[in-house]
N, C-alpha and C positions, 0 to 999 in steps of 0.2 A: 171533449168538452171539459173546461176548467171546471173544476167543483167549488163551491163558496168558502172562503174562511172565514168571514161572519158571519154569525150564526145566532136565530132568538135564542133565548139564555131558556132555559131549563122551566123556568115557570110559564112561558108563555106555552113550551111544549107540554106540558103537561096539562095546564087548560083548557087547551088546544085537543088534545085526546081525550079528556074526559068529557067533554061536551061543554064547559065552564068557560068559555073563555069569551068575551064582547064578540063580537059579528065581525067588526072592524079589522081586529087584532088576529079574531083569526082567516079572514081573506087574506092577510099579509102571509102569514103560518101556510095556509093551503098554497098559496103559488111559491114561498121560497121551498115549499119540498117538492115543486116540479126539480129546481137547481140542484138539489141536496139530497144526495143517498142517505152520507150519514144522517140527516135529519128525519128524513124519512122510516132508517131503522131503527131511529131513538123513539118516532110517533108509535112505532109499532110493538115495540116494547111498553110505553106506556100505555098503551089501549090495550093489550093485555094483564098489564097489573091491575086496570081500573075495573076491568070484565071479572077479574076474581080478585079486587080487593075485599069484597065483604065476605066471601068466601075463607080464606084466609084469614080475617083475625078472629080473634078470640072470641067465645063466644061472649054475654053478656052475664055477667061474675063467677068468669073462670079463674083469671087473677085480678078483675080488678082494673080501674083503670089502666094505673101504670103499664099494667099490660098489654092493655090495647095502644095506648102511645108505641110504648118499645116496640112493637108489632108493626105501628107505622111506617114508624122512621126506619126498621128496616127493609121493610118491602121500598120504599124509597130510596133506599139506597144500594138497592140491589138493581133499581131501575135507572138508577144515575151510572152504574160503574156499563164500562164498553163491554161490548159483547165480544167472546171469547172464538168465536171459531164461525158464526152465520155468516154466508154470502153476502156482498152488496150486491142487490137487482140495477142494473143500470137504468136510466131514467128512459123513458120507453120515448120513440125516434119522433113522436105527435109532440110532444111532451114542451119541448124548444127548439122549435125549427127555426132556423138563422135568426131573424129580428123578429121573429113573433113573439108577441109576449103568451104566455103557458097560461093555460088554465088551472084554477078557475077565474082569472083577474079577466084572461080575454074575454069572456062572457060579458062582463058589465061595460066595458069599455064601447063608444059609440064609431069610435074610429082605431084607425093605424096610429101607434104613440108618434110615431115622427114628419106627423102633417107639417106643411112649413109656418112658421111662426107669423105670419103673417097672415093667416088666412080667418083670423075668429075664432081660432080653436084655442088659443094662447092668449095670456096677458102679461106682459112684462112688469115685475116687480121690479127690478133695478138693473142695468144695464148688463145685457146678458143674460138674463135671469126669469124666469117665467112661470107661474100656474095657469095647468090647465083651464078650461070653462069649463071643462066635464068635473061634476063635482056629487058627491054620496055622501050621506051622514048614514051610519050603522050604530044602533046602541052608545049614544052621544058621540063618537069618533068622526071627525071628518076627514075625508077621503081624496083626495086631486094625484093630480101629478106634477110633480115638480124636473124643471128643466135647468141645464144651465149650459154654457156655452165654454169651448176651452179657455179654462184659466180666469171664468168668472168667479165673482167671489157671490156667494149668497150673504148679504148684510150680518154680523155678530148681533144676537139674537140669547133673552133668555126665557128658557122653559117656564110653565106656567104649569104640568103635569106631559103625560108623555110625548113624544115624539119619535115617529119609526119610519124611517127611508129603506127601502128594497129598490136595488138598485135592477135596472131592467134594460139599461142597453148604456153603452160607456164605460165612465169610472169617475168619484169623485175622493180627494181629500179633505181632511180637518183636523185637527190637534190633539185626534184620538189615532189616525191612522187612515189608511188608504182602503178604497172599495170597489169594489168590482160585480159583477153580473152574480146576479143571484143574495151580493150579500146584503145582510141586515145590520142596520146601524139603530139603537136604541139609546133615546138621550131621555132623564128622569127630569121629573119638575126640580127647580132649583141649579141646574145646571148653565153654563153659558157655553155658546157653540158658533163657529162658523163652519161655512162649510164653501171650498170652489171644484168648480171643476176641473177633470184630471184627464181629460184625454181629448184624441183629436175631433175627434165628434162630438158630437152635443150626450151629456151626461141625464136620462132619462129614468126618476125611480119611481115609484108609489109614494104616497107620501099621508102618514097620517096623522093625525093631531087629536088632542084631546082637550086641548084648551086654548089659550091664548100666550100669542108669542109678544114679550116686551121687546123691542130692538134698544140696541146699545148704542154711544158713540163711539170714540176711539178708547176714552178712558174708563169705558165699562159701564158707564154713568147710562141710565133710561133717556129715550129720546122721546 
């Protein structure tokens, strides 16, 4: 099994372990560490610092703030640097079985991701291009799936706050780089992004949203 090379960035992992993280954000987090050892060993590293961070610092006017910051930021960064010598567990053989999509995403899902597009389970946004009809909101985040067809383009689009695609069967590109199964692609508000697909199959991710997407025209101009 190929391993992911994108990967949520560091804060949503640790959100993500400490219990802190939107509902949303972290359904994405739980099924990209079905794909991902290293993420997986990075969740467990932080879910240990968090179990004895209060443990760990100072106590309350031992030095002093300052001291508890500096206390912080190193336990943090001793939670950020790679681990030096522990095993990767491989993703156990349930985990992603050929085109299944892993739990915990399979659970909410009403159907198999790659019903034919024609059947009500799809709507076509722009030619080759589709959202699910299966649709979640979690702690304001909303939730679908997004489809695309080889070598369709997803319209240029600007962020409104976040947007996170986990890719879950295919591959797509965009002006950031290329994607594949398991990985995470994270675009912030104020950002402008297209995105098409990248392989011979139809390109199928999670897809979540936090606010509203402005579409562009060719000159970047709001449509």
């Amino acid at each position: 099994m190929t391993v992911p090379f994108h990967h949520p960035d560091d804060q949503l992992l640790i959100g993500y372990a400490s219990g802190q993280e939107r509902a949303g954000k972290s359904l994405l987090v739980a099924t990209h560490l079905a794909y991902c050892p290293d993420c997986r060993q990075r969740v467990a590293s932080y879910e240990a610092l968090c179990g004895n961070w209060f443990e760990e610092l100072p106590c309350a006017g031992h030095d002093g703030l300052d001291a508890v910051l500096d206390r912080m930021d190193s336990l943090l960064t001793a939670a950020l640097a790679p681990p030096e010598s522990a095993p990767i567990e491989p993703p156990a053989a349930d985990r992603t079985c050929g085109r299944l999509v892993p739990e915990p995403l399979r659970s909410w899902l009403p159907d198999a991701i790659d019903t034919p597009t024609d059947d009500g389970s799809w709507r076509e946004i722009s030619k080759g291009v589709w959202l699910s009809g299966w649709e979640r909101t979690l702690s304001g985040t909303t939730i679908r799936l997004l489809r695309m067809a080889s070598d369709a383009p997803v319209p240029a689009h600007r962020h409104t706050a976040d947007e996170l695609l986990l890719v879950l069967r295919g591959a797509f590109r965009d002006e950031y780089g290329s994607y594949g199964l398991g990985d995470v692609a994270h675009y912030v508000a104020g950002t402008d992004h297209y995105a098409r697909g990248a392989s011979e199959e139809d390109c199928i991710c999670l897809f979540l949203l936090d606010g509203d997407l402005i579409f562009l025209d060719e000159d970047g101009n709001p449509v």
